[in-house]
Every structure is written in structure tokens, then in C-alpha cells.
C-alpha positions in Angstrom: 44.0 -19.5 -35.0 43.2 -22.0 -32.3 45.9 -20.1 -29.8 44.2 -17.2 -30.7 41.1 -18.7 -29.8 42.4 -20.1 -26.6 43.5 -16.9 -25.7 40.4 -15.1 -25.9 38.6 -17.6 -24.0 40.6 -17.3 -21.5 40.6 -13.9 -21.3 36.7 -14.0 -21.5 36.9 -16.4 -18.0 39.6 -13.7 -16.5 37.2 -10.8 -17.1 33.7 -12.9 -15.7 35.8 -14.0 -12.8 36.9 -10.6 -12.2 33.9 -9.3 -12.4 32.8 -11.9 -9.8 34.8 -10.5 -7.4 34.2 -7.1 -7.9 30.8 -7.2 -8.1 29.7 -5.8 -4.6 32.3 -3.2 -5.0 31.0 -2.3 -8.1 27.4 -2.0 -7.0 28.5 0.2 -4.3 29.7 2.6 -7.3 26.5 2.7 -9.2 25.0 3.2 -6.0 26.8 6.3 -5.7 28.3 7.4 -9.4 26.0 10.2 -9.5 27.5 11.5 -6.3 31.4 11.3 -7.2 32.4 13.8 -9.1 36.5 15.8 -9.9 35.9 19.3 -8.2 39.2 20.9 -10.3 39.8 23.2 -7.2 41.6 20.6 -5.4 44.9 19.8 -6.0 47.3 17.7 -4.1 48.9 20.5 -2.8 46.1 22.0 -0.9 44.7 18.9 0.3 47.9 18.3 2.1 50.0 20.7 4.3 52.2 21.7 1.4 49.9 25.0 0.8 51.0 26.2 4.3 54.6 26.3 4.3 54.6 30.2 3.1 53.1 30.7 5.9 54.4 32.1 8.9 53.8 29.9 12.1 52.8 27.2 9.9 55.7 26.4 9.1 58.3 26.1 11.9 57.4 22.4 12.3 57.4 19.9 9.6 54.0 18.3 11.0 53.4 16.6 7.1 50.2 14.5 8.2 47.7 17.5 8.0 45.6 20.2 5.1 45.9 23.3 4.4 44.2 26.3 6.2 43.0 27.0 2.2 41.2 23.9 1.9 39.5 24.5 5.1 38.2 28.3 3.8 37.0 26.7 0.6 35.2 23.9 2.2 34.0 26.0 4.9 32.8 28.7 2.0 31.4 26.3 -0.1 29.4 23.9 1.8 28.6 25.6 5.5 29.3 29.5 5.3 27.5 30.4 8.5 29.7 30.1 11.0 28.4 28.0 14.2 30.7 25.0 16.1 33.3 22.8 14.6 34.8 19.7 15.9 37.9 18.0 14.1 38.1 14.6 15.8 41.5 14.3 14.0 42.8 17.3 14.5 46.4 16.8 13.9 48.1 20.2 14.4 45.1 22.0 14.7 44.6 23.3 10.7 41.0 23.0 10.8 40.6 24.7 14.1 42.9 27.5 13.6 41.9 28.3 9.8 37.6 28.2 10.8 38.4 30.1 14.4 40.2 33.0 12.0 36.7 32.5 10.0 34.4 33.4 13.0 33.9 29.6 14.5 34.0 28.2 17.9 36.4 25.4 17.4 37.0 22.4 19.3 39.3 19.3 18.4 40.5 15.7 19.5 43.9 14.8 19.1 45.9 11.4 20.4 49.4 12.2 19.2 51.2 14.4 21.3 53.2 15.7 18.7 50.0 17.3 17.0 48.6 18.9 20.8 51.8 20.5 21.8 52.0 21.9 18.7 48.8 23.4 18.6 49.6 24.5 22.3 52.8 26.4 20.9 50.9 28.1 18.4 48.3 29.5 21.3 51.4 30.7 22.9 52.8 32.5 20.1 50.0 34.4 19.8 50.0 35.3 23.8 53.6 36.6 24.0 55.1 39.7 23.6 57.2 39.8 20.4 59.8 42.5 21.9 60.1 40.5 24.9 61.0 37.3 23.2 63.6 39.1 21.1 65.1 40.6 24.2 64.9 36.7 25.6 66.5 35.5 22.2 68.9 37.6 22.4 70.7 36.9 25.7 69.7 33.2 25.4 71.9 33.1 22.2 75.0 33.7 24.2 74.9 31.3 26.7 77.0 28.1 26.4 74.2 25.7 26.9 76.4 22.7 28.1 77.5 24.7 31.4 73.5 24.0 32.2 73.1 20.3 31.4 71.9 18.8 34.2 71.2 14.5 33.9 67.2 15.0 35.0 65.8 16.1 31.7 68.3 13.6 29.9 66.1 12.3 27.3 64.5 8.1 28.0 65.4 6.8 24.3 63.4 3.8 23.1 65.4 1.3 20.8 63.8 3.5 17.7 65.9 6.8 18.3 69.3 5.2 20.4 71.8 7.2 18.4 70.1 9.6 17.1 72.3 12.5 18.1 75.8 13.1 18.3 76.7 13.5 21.8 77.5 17.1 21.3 74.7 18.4 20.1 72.4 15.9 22.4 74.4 17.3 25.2 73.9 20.9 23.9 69.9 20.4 23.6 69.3 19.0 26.9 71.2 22.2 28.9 69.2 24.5 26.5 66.2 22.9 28.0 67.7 22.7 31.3 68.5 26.2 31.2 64.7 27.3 29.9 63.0 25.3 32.4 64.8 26.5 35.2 65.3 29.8 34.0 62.5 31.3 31.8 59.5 32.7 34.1 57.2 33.9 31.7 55.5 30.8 30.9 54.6 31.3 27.3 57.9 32.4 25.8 59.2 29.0 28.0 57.0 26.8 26.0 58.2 28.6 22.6 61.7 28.2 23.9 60.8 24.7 24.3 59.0 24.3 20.9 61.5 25.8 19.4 64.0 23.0 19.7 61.1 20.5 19.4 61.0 21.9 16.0 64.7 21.1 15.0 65.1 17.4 16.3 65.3 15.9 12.6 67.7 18.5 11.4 70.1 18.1 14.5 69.6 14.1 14.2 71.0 11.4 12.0 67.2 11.0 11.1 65.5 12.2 8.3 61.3 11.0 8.0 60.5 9.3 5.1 56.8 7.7 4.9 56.0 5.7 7.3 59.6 5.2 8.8 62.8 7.2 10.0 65.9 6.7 7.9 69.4 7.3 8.9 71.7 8.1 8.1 75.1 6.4 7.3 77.3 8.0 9.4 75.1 7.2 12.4 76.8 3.9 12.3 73.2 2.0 12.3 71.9 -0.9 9.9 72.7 0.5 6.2 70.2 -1.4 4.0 71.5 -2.3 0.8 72.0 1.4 -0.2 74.0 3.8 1.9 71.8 6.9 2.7 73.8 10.6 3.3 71.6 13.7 4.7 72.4 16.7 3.1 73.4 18.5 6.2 73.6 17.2 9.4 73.4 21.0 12.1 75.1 21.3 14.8 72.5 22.2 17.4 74.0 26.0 17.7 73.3 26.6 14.2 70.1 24.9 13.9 68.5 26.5 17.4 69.8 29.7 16.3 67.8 30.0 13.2 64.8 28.4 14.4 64.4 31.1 17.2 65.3 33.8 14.9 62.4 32.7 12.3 59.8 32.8 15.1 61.5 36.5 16.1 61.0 37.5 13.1 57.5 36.0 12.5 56.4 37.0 15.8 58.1 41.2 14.8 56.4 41.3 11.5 52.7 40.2 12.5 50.7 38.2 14.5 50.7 34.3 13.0 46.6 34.1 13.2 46.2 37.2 11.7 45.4 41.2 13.1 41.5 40.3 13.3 42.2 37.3 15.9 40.3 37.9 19.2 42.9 37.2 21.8 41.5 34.7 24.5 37.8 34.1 22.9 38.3 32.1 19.9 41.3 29.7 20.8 40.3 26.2 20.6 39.2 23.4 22.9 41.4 20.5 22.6 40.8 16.9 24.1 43.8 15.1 23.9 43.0 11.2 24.0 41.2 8.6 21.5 37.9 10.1 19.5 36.7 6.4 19.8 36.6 7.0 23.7 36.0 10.9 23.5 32.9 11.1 21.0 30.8 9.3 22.9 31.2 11.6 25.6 30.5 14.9 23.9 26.8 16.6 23.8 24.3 15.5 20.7 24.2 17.9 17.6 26.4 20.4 19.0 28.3 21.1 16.3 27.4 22.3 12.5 30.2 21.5 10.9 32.3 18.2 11.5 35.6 18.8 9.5 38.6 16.0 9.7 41.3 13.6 7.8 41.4 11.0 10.2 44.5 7.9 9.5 44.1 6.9 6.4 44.5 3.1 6.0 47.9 2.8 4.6 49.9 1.3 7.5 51.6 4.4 8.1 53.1 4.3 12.1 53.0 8.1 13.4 54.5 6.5 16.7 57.5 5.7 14.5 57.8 9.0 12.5 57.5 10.8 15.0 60.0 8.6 17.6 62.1 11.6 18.3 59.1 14.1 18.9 57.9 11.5 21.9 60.7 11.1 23.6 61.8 14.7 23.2 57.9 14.7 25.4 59.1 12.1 28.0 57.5 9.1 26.1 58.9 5.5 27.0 59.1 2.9 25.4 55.9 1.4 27.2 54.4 4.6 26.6 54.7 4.4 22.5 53.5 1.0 22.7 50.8 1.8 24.3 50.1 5.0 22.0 50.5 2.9 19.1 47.7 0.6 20.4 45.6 3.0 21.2 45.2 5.0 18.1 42.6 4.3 14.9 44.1 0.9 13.4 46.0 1.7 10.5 49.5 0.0 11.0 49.6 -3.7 10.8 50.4 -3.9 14.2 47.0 -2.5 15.7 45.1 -5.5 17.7 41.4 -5.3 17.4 39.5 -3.3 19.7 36.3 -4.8 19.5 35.9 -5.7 23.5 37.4 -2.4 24.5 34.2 -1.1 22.3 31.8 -3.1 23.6 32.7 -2.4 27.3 32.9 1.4 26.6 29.1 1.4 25.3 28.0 -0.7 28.0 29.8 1.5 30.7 27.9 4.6 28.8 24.3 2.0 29.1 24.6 2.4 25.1 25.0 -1.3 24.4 21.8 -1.0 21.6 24.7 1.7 19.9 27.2 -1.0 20.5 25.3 -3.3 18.3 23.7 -1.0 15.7 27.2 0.3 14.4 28.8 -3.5 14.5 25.9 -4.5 12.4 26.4 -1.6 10.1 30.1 -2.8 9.9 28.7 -6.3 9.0 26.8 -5.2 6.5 29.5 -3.6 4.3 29.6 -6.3 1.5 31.7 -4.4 -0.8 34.3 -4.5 2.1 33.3 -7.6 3.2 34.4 -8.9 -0.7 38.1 -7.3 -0.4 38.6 -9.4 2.7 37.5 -12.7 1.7 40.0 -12.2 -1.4 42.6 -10.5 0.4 42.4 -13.4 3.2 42.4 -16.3 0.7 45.8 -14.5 -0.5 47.0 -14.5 2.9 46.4 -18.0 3.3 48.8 -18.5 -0.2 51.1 -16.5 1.6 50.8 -13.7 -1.5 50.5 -10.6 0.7 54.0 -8.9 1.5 52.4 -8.8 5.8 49.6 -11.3 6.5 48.7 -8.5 9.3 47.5 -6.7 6.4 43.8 -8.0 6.5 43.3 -7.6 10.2 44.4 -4.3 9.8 42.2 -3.1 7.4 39.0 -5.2 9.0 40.4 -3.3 12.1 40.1 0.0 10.5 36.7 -0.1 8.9 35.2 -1.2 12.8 36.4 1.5 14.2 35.4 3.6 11.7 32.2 2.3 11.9 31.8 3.6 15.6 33.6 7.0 14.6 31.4 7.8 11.4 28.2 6.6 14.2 29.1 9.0 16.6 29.7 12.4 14.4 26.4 11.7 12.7 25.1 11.6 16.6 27.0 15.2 17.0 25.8 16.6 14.4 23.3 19.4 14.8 20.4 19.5 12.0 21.0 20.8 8.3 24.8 20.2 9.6 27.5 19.0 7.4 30.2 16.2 8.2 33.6 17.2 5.9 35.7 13.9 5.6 39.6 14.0 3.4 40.5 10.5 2.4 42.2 8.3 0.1 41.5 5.2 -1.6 44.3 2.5 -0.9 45.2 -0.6 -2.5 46.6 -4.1 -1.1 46.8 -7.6 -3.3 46.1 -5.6 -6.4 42.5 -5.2 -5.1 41.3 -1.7 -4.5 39.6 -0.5 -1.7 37.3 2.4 -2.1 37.5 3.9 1.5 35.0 7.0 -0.1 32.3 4.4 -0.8 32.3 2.0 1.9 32.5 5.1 4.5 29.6 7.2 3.0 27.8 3.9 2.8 28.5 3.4 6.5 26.8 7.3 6.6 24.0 6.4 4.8 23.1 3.3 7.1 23.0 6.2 10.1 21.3 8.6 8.3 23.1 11.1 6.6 22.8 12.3 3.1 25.8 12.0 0.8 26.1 14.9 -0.8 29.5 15.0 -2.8 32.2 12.4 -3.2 34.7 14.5 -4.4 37.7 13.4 -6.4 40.9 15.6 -7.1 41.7 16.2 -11.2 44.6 13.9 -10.2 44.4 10.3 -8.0 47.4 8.9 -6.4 49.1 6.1 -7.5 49.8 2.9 -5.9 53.3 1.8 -4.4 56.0 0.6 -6.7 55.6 -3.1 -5.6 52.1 -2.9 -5.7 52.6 -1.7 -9.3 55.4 -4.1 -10.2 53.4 -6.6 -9.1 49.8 -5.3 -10.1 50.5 -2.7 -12.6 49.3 0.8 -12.2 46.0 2.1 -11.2 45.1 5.5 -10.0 43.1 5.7 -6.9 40.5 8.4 -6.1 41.8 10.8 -3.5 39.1 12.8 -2.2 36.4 14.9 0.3 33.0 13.4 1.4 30.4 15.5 2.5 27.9 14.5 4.1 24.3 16.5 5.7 22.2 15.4 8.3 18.9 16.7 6.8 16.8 16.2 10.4 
């Protein structure tokens, strides 16, 4: 009876002091509980790029950090049916842009990784070529022996990341293909779907396989094992995996055009910055667009430089380059240094310091944020978190979300809508509710949260975190927020 006893009181201490810590977080859920709600059209599947891959064009990359072009017609449909002017500040391989152009929008996105801009550059070309003259090109291509064109200038720069990455063969193969197209294709938009095309089979030709935020290789590359040897299925040789990529976008490009018979060549192809939206939004003209559409990084330490290693040097990116690229993204690895005085000298080169100090006070004022870091700090102190870079990263994030959630509400025209996909995440066993803290950052500026919608299904947490944690399902979602003046 008395252990009994002893146990309930202690379990009674446990829950006050839990609620303790929580309880900022949890007033920022009664704040908004009558605004979350599970929209049952939403799946995991469409509010990721998985819906896409029956889809021609859509699928001759595996670019797995994007949303399908369904979502974007449903969201579009639901919320904002009148077509006007988009922006995607994230815009990844150009989903958004492509699916709401098809839909009667001007489009225009932002993109830093130049993975996702030549791709949406590739799919403008496909849709400019002539499909009979790239089958004739196909054609005589396929019969060349590409290593009588390798020439040592468009040898690829590899950074430490992707140093044995091919077998010589098939390395040496790839670079007289290119060799070959850049020397020998005139028509300028069957060259860059030449191009593409073996951008688009670097993993398969590779000892390289992408799995989350990492590439692993494979055993026979002769690389660091782990503790458990890892075997692709099937490593191509660079004939067999060129010659079925250029034969899918044949065929694609013989049976129908990939944006669909009503596309109007040449007016409805979007604008695309390539660079930071933390240095390009505050550039762009006040409510100019109606409909602000995006998934930007979520904050899950997930390193895109590293995923997509082979894409950037395959580009001509160095090793200073990716550094610098990694740096210069939205903080979500826990690498990313702070950005705060590259902020505050952009706003005051743009006389915008009042800006400057409005969205860091905004940030500041976050408390149910504000809580996750004092407890995930005081565990970094006790040496409990798996990366003590975890905090910064995460304090990182929010600030620069601050200035990008600022500046859309500044872009927004009136009666416009901002369309945000996001997940929860979870570090320390303490949850933090990204939907919340972000549409409280929108209310602060002036928006009106409309829906915080959750999918029928959250995603769970990693297996350490749940080893260590147990298992809790965090709210995967789309925010929508109005600007009502």
C-alpha cells in the first residue's frame, strides 16, 4: 500500500512538472484548437511527390523533397479558385508552379538548390522540342561509342562526398556522352534534355543509393561499411541505364505533351529566381501575388547538399561551392550557423531596419518556442541530446522563418491566401509544434489563420527518439492563412 502510494505521488509530481513545461505550448493549442482540424482528403501520398510518379515528365527524376501537382489543384480549388499570381518561395522542382500555370496562373518561384532549377529548366524544354526530332537525335546518339568522345574538360570536380562513386567505366562513358552533346547537339533544347537525361540516372549508374538525409553505398564501392554491409539491387552500366532513360522521355514526349494539350506555349511558363528567399523576398513588389503556395525545409536536419552530392557536381559544384550552398540555405541541418547579422545588414542595405527589428521581436516573443529551447538546452548541457548543434539549429530555423513568414504576409495582395505544408518534429522527447508557433508568427503580422490542417494519419518519430521517448504521432499538416486587408 505505501509503494503504491509512493508511486502515485510521484506520478502526480511527473504529470505537474510536465505540465510545467508544457504549458506555453499548450496555450498556443487552446489558442488555436478551434482552427486545427483532420481534412480526410490528405493522405501521405499526395502531400508528398509519391502521387506524381504515374506521371509522365514527373517522373524521370527522383526529386523526393516536393507535393504532388493533386494537392496543388485541391488546395488551389478549395481555398483560392480565381486564378491571379502565385509565388512558391520553395519551389523545389517547380510542382506548385507547373500544376497552378496548367490551372490558368501566372507562376513565379524561388529556388536555391540547383538540383530543383535545372530541373524545372528541363521540363520547359521538354515542352519546347520537337518530339520527332529528338527521336531522330536518340536514335543516332544510341550508336555512338561515347568513350571515343571523352575529353578531360568536362571531367567531373568530386568533393570527398561522391570520390568513388562510379566505376571508371561507366564514369568514363558519362563524361564523353556529355562531351559528345555539348559539342555536338545544336538545337539547344534537345541538348539540355540530353543533358538531363543523364542527370537523371546518376544514382542508378552510382554505388549510391539516397536514403533520408544521407547517401549510402554500397559495399562493393570499397567505402566505410557500417556495421551492416549494404548491396543495391542493381548497379547499371551507364549504356543500359542512359538508354532507357532517353527512350522514356521519347516515348513521353511521342505520346503527348508532359503539361498537358491546353498549355499555352511561351505565355504561361514560370519565372524562377534562383538564390535564397531570405535575400529574394525582400526584393519583390508588395501584394503582388494572391496566392503564396510552398513547403519550405522542414526542420528535421535533413542536408539536401548531401543527398543530392552527385546532382552538384554532375552541375560543376566544388567543394567550396556546397559549403557555401549549405550555408546559405534555411537552417535545418545542424550545421547551419546563424544568420542573424547577414539579416540585419540586408534590411539596413534595403533602409528597412524598423522590418529588421519588428520580425526579431516577433521571433522573441514565441514563448511556446522559447519553452522547447530552454529544456532542450538544459539537456544539452547534460549532454542528453544525440548532436548538441541540435538547439542552434532549431532557434536558427524559427529566425529565419520569422523574416520569411514577414515578408510573404508583405507580398500578399488583399483577400489573398498564404498555403504553407509542414510537419511537426520532435528532439529530447519534446515536441515542437512547427503549425502553431508559425501561424502564431502569422498572426503577430497580420494574417488570419484560417485552417491548421492535419492529415487522418501523423508521422511518427525516429526509432531512437522512440526507443528512447516512446511513440508519439506528430501532426503533419497545411496552414492557410488570409490577409483580410
Amino acid at each position: 500500500m505505501l509503494l503504491y502510494r509512493n508511486k502515485l505521488r510521484n506520478d502526480i509530481i511527473m504529470n505537474n512538472q510536465l505540465e510545467t513545461l508544457q504549458q506555453h505550448r499548450q496555450a498556443l493549442f487552446q489558442a488555436y484548437q478551434d482552427r486545427i482540424s483532420i481534412n480526410h482528403y490528405l493522405d501521405r501520398r499526395l502531400v508528398s511527390y509519391q502521387a506524381n510518379k504515374s506521371r509522365s515528365g514527373y517522373n524521370w527524376f527522383k526529386y523526393r523533397e516536393g507535393f504532388s501537382s493533386q494537392l496543388v489543384n485541391y488546395l488551389l480549388k478549395e481555398i483560392h479558385p480565381v486564378p491571379g499570381r502565385l509565388l512558391d518561395p520553395f519551389a523545389g522542382s517547380g510542382s506548385a508552379l507547373f500544376a497552378a500555370a496548367l490551372q490558368g496562373w501566372e507562376t513565379c518561384g524561388i529556388e536555391i538548390l540547383p538540383v530543383g532549377a535545372y530541373i524545372i529548366r528541363a521540363r520547359v524544354a521538354a515542352e519546347q522540342v520537337s518530339p520527332h526530332k529528338f527521336a531522330g537525335v536518340v536514335q543516332n546518339l544510341l550508336s555512338l561509342d561515347f568513350t571515343d568522345y571523352y575529353d578531360e574538360a568536362y571531367a567531373f570536380q568530386h568533393i570527398p562526398i561522391t570520390h568513388g562513386a562510379y566505376i571508371p567505366e561507366a564514369e568514363r562513358e558519362l563524361i564523353g556522352y556529355l562531351s559528345y552533346c555539348m559539342t555536338n547537339i545544336a538545337d539547344e533544347q534537345i541538348q539540355q534534355l540530353l543533358e538531363f537525361a543523364a542527370f537523371c540516372i546518376l544514382e542508378e549508374i552510382s554505388y549510391t543509393r539516397k536514403d533520408g538525409q544521407f547517401l549510402r553505398w554500397d559495399a562493393r564501392s570499397g567505402r566505410s561499411l557500417g556495421k551492416k554491409p549494404f548491396f543495391k539491387e542493381k548497379i547499371w552500366s551507364f549504356r543500359e541505364a542512359i538508354t532507357m532513360k532517353l527512350s522514356q522521355i521519347a516515348s513521353d514526349l511521342m505520346s503527348y505533351r508532359i503539361f498537358g494539350s491546353n498549355w499555352d506555349i511561351g505565355s504561361k511558363y514560370p519565372t524562377v529566381y534562383v538564390g535564397s528567399s531570405l535575400d529574394i523576398l525582400p526584393t519583390l513588389d508588395k501584394e503582388s501575388f494572391d496566392v503564396i503556395l510552398t513547403s519550405p525545409p522542414y526542420c528535421n536536419r535533413y542536408d539536401y547538399t548531401r543527398t543530392y552530392a552527385l546532382e552538384l557536381v554532375y552541375l560543376g559544384y566544388r567543394h567550396e561551392d556546397v559549403t557555401h550552398l549549405r550555408q546559405s540555405m534555411l537552417s535545418c541541418t545542424v550545421e547551419n550557423k546563424d544568420k542573424q547579422q547577414h539579416m540585419r545588414r540586408l534590411y539596413q542595405g534595403l533602409a528597412r531596419i524598423a522590418d529588421f527589428d519588428q520580425i526579431t521581436a516577433v521571433y522573441e516573443a514565441q514563448c511556446g518556442l522559447h519553452e522547447v529551447l530552454e529544456i532542450l538546452e538544459q539537456q544539452r548541457e547534460s549532454n542528453l541530446l544525440n548532436n548538441p548543434n541540435v538547439v542552434r539549429m532549431i532557434r536558427n530555423y524559427f529566425y529565419e522563418m520569422s523574416f520569411i513568414v514577414f515578408e510573404m504576409s508583405q507580398l500578399l495582395a488583399p483577400n489573398g491566401h498564404i498555403i504553407m505544408i509542414n510537419d511537426n518534429v520532435r528532439y529530447g522527447g519534446e515536441e515542437i509544434p512547427v503549425d502553431l508557433i508559425l501561424s502564431n508568427m502569422a498572426a503577430a503580422y497580420g494574417l488570419e489563420v484560417e485552417h491548421i490542417w492535419s492529415l487522418p494519419k501523423g508521422k511518427g518519430n525516429s526509432s531512437q527518439q522512440m526507443g528512447l521517448y516512446g511513440r508519439t504521432e506528430l501532426r503533419k499538416g497545411v496552414y492557410v492563412w488570409k490577409k483580410n486587408k
